[in-house]
Every structure is written in structure tokens, then in C-alpha cells.
GUGUTOR-960041 format. One record per residue (C-alpha): residue in three letters; z, y, x. Coordinates in steps of 0.5 Angstrom, whole numbers, plus 2048, in hexadecimal, padded with zeros to 3 digits. Example, Ala and Ser with C-alpha at 12.3 -4.5 7.8 and 13.67 -1.06 7.14 Angstrom:
REM GUGUTOR-960041
ALA8107F7819SER80E7FE81B
This chain:
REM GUGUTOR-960041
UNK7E27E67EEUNK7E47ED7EFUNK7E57F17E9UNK7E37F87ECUNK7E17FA7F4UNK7E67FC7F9UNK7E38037F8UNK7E58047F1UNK7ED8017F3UNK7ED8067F8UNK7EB80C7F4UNK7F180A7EFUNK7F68087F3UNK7F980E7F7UNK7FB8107F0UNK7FC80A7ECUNK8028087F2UNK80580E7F1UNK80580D7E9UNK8078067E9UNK80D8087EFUNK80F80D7E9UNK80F8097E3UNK8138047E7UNK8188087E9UNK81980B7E3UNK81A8057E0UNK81F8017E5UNK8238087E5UNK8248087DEUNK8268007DDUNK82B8007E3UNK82F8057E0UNK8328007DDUNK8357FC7E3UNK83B8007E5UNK83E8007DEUNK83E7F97DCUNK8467F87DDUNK8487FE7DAUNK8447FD7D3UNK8477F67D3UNK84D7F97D3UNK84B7FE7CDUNK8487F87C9UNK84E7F47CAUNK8537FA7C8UNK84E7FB7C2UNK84E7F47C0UNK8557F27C2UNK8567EA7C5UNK8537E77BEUNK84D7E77BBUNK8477E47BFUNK8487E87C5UNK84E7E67C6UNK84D7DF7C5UNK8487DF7CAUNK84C7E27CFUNK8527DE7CEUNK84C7D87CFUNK84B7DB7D6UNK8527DC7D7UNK8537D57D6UNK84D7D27DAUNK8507D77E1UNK8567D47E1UNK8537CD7E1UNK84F7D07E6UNK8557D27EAUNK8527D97EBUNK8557DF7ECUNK8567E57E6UNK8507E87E7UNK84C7E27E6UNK84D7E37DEUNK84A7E97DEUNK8447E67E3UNK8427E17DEUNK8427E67D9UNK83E7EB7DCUNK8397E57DEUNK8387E37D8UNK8377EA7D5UNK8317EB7DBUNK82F7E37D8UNK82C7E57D2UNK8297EB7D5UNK8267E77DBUNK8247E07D6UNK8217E57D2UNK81C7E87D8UNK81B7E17DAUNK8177E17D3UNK8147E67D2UNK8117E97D9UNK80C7E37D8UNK80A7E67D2UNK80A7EC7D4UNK8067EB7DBUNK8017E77D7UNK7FF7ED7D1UNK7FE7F17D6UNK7F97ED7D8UNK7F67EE7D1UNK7F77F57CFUNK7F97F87D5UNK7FE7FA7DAUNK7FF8017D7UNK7FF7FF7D0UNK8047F97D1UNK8087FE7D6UNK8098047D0UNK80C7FD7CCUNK8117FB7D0UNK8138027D1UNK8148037CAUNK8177FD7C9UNK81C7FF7CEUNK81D8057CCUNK8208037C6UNK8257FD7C9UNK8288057CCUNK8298087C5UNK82B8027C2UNK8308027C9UNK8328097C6UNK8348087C0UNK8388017C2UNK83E8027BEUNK8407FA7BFUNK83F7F47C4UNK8397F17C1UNK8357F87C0UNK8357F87C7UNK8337F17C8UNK82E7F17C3UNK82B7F87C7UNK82C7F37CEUNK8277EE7CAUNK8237F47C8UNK8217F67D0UNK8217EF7D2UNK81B7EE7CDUNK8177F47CFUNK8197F37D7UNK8127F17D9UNK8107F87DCUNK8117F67E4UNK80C7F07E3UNK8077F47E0UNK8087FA7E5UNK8087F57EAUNK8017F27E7UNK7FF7F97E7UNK8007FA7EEUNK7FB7F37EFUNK7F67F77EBUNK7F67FD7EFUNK7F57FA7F6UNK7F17F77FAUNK7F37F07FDUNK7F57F1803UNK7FA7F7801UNK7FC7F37FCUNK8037F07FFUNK8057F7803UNK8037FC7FCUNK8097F67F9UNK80E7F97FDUNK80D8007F8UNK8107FC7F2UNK8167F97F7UNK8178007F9UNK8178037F2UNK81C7FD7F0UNK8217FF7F5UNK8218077F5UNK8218057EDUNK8288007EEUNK82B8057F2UNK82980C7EDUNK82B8087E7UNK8328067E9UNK83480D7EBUNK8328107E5UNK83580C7E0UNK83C80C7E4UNK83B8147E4UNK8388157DDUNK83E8107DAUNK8438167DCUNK8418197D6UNK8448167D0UNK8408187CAUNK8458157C5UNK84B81A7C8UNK8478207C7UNK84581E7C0UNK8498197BDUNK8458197B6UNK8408167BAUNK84480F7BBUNK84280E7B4UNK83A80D7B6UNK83B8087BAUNK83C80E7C1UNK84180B7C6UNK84480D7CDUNK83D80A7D1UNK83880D7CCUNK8368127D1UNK83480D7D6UNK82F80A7D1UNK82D8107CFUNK82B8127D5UNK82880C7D7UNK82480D7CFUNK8228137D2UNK81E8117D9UNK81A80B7D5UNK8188107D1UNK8168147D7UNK81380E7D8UNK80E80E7D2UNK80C8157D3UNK80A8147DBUNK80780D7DAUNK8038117D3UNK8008187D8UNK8008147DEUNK7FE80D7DEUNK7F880A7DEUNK7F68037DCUNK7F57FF7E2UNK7F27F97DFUNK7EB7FA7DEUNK7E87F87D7UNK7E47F37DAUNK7EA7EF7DCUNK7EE7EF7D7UNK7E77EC7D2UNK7E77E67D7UNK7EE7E57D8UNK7F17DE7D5UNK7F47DE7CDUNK7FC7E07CCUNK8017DD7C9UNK8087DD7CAUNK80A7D77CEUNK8107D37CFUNK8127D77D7UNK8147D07DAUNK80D7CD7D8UNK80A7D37DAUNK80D7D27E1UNK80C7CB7E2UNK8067CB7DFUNK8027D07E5UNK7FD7CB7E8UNK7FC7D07EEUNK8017CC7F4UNK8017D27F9UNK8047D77F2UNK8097D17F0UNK80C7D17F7UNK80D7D97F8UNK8107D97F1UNK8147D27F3UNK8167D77FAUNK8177DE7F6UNK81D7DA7F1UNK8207D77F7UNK8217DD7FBUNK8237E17F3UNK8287DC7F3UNK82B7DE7F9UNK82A7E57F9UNK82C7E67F2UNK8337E37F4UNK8337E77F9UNK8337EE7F4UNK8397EA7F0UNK83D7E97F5UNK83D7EE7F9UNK8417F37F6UNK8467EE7F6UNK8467EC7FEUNK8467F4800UNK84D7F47FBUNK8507ED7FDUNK84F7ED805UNK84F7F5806UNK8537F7801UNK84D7FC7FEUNK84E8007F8UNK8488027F3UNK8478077F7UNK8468037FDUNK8427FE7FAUNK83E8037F7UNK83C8057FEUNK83A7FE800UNK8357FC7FBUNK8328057FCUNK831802803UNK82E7FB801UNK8297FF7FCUNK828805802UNK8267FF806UNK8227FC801UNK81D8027FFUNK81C803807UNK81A7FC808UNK8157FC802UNK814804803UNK81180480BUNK8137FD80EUNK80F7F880BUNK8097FD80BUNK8097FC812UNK80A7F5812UNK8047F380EUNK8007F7813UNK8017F2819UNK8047EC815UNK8027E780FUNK8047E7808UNK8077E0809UNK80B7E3811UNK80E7E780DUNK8127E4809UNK8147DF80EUNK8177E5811UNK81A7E780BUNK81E7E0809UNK8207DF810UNK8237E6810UNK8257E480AUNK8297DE80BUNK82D7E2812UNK82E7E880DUNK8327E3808UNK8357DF80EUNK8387E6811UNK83A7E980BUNK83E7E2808UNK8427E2810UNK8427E9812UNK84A7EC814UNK8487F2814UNK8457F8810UNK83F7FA816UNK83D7F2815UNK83D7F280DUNK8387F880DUNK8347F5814UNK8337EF80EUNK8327F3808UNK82C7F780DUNK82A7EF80FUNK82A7ED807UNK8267F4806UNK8217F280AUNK8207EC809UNK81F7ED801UNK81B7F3802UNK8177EE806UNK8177E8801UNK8157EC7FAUNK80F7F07FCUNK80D7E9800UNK80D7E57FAUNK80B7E97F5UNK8047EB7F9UNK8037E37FBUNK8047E27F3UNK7FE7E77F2UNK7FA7E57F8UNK7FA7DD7F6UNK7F97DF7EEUNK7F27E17EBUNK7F07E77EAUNK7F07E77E2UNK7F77E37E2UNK7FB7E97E6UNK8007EB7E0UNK8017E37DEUNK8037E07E4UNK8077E77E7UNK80B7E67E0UNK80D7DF7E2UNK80F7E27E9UNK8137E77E6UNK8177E27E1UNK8187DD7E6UNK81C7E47E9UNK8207E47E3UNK8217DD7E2UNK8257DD7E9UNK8297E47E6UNK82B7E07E0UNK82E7DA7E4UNK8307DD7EBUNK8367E27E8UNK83A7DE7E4UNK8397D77EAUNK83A7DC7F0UNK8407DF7ECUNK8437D77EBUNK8427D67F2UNK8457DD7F6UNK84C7DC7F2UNK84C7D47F3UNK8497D37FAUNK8497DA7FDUNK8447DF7FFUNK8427DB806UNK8417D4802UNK83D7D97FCUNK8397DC803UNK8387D7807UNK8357D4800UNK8307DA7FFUNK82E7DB807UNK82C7D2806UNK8287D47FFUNK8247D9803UNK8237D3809UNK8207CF804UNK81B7D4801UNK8197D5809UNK8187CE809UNK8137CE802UNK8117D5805UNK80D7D080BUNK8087CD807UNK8057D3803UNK7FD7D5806UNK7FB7DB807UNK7F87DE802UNK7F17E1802UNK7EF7E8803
């Protein structure tokens, strides 16, 4: 049952995709400022706390499981950024359920103003993060208030017709990437100015030498409010909100091994099986680039630029192209063999001009993948259950970023980075492999 014709989605959508482009961005600028910072503020809390207390006793935990390991020194360090990235990720994989199914009841935009402000409070307890624990408590804050791309994805499914549904998802992928390659350069250029050497007596507050950071990105999310406030509109009609299924919160495990939609179940199943894979990839590239070619920060920093180049083209202009000559379920058979060669190539490359040649195949195939799984999760879910369903589709993502740092560390500094690819290029063969009994979708 269609809840409003083609030609009132048609008169929507020219603005609300740009709007949807926009509130996405914003958004995923702002949190990825973080990302470069992460060995430098354990540095900073390590200096403030000193090896005692209780961030002493969980390095010297994480220490002691390395040298069991037999890994390298920076193995520690690793493990220790994985488990910060955890609690965010764990509390994603809880939340984006909930926040996708509440958007079903009361709409996209409400929901959406919530999750912003929400997060904008994550940035200013950020700010004002004079120990450790102040700073995990504002990373569990934003990991309870990170449901704002299940709900723009939903918002994306409101506004389309189906059988531009799959192709419109590449708006979010290329919003994703050009936010993670935005974020990273403003919170390594705005960490330059260290609030507490120009104003000490502002230590007392709780401001220290990454505060500008968090402010920065506490000024894009409300940013954020005041253009979803002036220029969203609400997608979900008020008729669909009335006959969409009761909310509660639920336990995400149940509410993923509940589904009783076979062909949802298994592009969710395909989508965590290539995560896993790619998540791994982002973790340990840097690593690789360092290890085997001796790159420097600056040079890694020029790789993932170039990964997240390659990303936004793919989602932005190619995949477009695609889904005017090929099905949703042909394309992501395209992305995942891409993908499982780029992963092969970067693991084995000799050479700098072959690592880039695998991180432009690894581009592509993930530029495939995600708007192909997230458009055949809507096609093959109800019309009154999009926010539901795209929420449990993004927490499997978070699941999968939860889990995947901390192994895919375990296994570069144990087996070594062709043993960690080979490994990622043969999970992305196995999602092809689950990828060959999905349907097609109805138009």
C-alpha cells in the first residue's frame, strides 16, 4: 500500500535530497573530527592520570594481553583505541533501532532535531573533558544519540520513488564519505590551537589541548539544528505515522534475529559480512602504508584522503550510472567481487601505484555495496516499517565496527597484514556467495 503517489514525491524530492545531502554532512564532519586525535588525547590523559588509577590498570591490562600476543608496540595502543571506539559503536548497535523505529511514530524530522541535540551535548561535555572519564562519558553520550544516518536513510526511502530507491542511497554514501574526509582535516588543523596555552585559567574548567576540536564539531551539530529547523521538511506523512506498529525499546539482538522478512535477513547477513571486512581495512591501513612503505602521518593521511576521493565519486556519479543499466542485486555483486580484489591487492601490493590501484578497487566495491544494501533493505521492507528496519540495518554496521578494530588489530601485528587481507578479501567472497539467493525486488 503506497502511502502518497509518485507525483507528490516527485515535487519533494528535488529539495528534500539536497536538504537530506546537507543535514548528513553536517553531521558526519562533525563526528569524524575526532578520528585523527585518538593517540594524542591518550597521550594527554595518560600524562594527566599518570600509570595509576583506573586507566592505568586498563593499559597495563592491554600491555600484558600484547605481549601474550606476541605483537608489536603498537599493539597496545590499538587495543586500546578499539575499546574507546567499542563503547561507541556497542552503543550504536542499541540505539539506531530505536531511533529508526520512533521516527516511524513521530517522524523524521522530530527525531532527527533529537539526535542533534543530543549529540551536540556529547561536543560540549567533549569541551569540557578535563579527565578520561569525562571524555568516555561524552563518547557514550554521542553513541546513545548516534541514530541520525538510519533516520536520514529512512528519510531518503520517504521521498523516492521505488525504482530510484537503490540509486537516491548513493546521496547518503557520498555524504558519508566527503563528511569522513572533511572531519578528519578540521580536527587535525583546529587541534593546532590549544585553548589552555593561551588561557590557562581555563584548565580549572575542565578546557584541555583538544577542546577546540570539540567545539568546533559542537558548532557544526548546532549548525545542524538550525538547518534541519529552517529546511527540513517532515517526509513521513501523518497517515503513516498513525498505522505504523507500536515502539518500545528492544533488545537489537532480538530484533534482528526476529525479522521474519528471508530476503531483509539476508542482505543484512550480506551488509555485516562485508563490514567486517572493510572495517578492518580503515583500521589497519595506516598501519600497512607505515609498515611496508614507510609512510609518515602525512602520507597515510594522503591515502585514506584518496580512499575517501575515490568513495564519494563512486556513490556521487558512478553508481547512478549504474542503476540505469543494471539491478540493485547486479550491482552488488559487482561491488563485493571488486571488493574481495581490492582487498587481495592492497594485502600483497610491492609497490605504492599497486597499493592505491587496491585502495580505488576497495573504493569501488564499498561505493557499490553500501547504497546497494541499504536500497534492497527498503525495497524488501513495508512501507510503514522503513525507519524500523534501516535502524537495524545500520546497528549490524555498528556491530561490525565494534568488533573488527580490535580483532583485525589482533591479527596485523600477529599473522601479518597478507594474512589480515586475505582474511578480509575471503569475507567479502562469502557475502557474494549469500549475495546469489537475494530476489529481486518489486518496482
Amino acid at each position: 500500500m503506497a502511502i502518497s503517489n509518485d507525483s507528490s514525491q516527485k515535487s519533494a524530492r528535488p529539495l528534500s535530497l539536497g536538504v537530506i545531502f546537507l543535514t548528513l554532512y553536517i553531521d558526519l564532519a562533525g563526528f569524524s573530527i575526532l578520528f585523527p586525535l585518538t593517540p594524542d588525547l591518550l597521550k594527554h590523559y595518560l600524562l594527566i592520570h599518570g600509570s595509576g588509577g583506573a586507566l592505568g590498570w586498563m593499559l597495563a591490562q592491554l600491555n600484558t594481553i600484547a605481549g601474550a600476543l606476541g605483537g608489536g608496540a603498537h599493539l597496545p595502543e590499538v587495543l586500546f583505541g578499539g575499546v574507546v571506539s567499542s563503547v561507541f559503536a556497542v552503543l550504536q548497535f542499541v540505539s539506531a533501532p530505536l531511533w529508526g523505529g520512533l521516527s516511524d511514530r513521530i517522524g523524521r524530522r522530530n527525531v532527527l532535531r533529537l539526535t542533534v541535540l543530543g549529540t551536540a551535548a556529547s561536543y560540549l561535555l567533549w569541551a569540557f573533558s578535563g579527565s578520561f572519564w569525562l571524555f568516555l562519558a561524552s563518547r557514550v553520550l554521542a553513541g546513545v544519540f548516534g541514530g541520525n544516518l538510519s533516520v536520514a536513510t529512512a528519510a531518503v526511502a520517504d521521498v523516492t520513488t521505488r525504482g530510484e530507491r537503490a540509486k537516491s542511497m548513493g546521496y547518503v554514501g557520498a555524504a558519508f564519505g566527503l563528511g569522513l574526509v572533511t572531519g578528519p582535516l578540521v580536527g587535525a588543523f583546529s587541534a593546532r590551537i590549544d585553548l589552555p596555552a593561551l588561557w590557562p585559567e581555563l584548565v580549572a574548567l575542565g578546557i584541555n589541548p583538544f577542546s577546540m576540536p570539540a567545539l568546533v564539531a559542537l558548532g557544526l551539530a548546532l549548525v545542524n539544528l538550525v538547518w534541519i529547523n529552517a529546511r527540513f521538511r517532515e517526509t513521513l506523512p501523518p497517515g503513516a505515522r498513525a498505522q505504523a506498529g507500536g515502539w518500545r525499546l528492544r533488545n537489537p539482538l532480538r530484533e534482528i534475529l526476529s525479522l521474519d522478512n528471508a530476503p531483509v535477513r539476508r542482505v543484512n547477513l550480506v551488509s555485516f559480512t562485508h563490514s567486517l571486512a572493510f572495517v578492518a581495512m580503515e583500521t589497519s591501513l595506516v598501519f600497512l602504508g607505515a609498515e611496508r612503505f614507510d609512510y609518515t602521518a602525512y602520507e597515510n593521511g594522503v591515502l585514506m584522503g584518496f580512499l575517501g576521493l575515490c568513495s564519494i565519486l563512486t556513490q556521487g556519479l558512478i553508481v547512478r550510472r549504474l542503476y540505469k543499466r543494471l539491478r540493485e542485486t547486479a550491482v552488488l555483486s559487482c561491488g563485493l567481487v571488486c571488493s574481495a580484489l581490492g582487498f587481495l591487492t592492497i594485502g600483497f601490493a610491492p609497490a605504492p601505484a599497486l597499493l592505491y590501484a587496491g585502495v580505488a578497487l576497495l573504493a569501488l566495491g564499498g561505493g557499490l555495496v553500501n547504497p546497494s544494501t541499504s536500497g534492497l533493505i527498503s525495497l524488501y521492507a513495508g512501507v510503514l516499517e522503513q525507519g524500523r528496519v534501516l535502524g537495524i540495518f545500520r546497528s549490524l554496521g555498528s556491530l561490525a565496527r565494534a568488533v573488527a578494530p580490535v580483532v583485525a588489530g589482533v591479527i596485523f601485528f600477529t599473522a601479518g597484514a597478507r594474512a589480515l587481507y586475505a582474511i578480509a578479501a575471503l569475507l567479502a567472497a562469502v557475502a557474494w556467495g549469500f549475495s546469489q539467493r537475494l530476489p529481486e525486488p518489486e518496482k
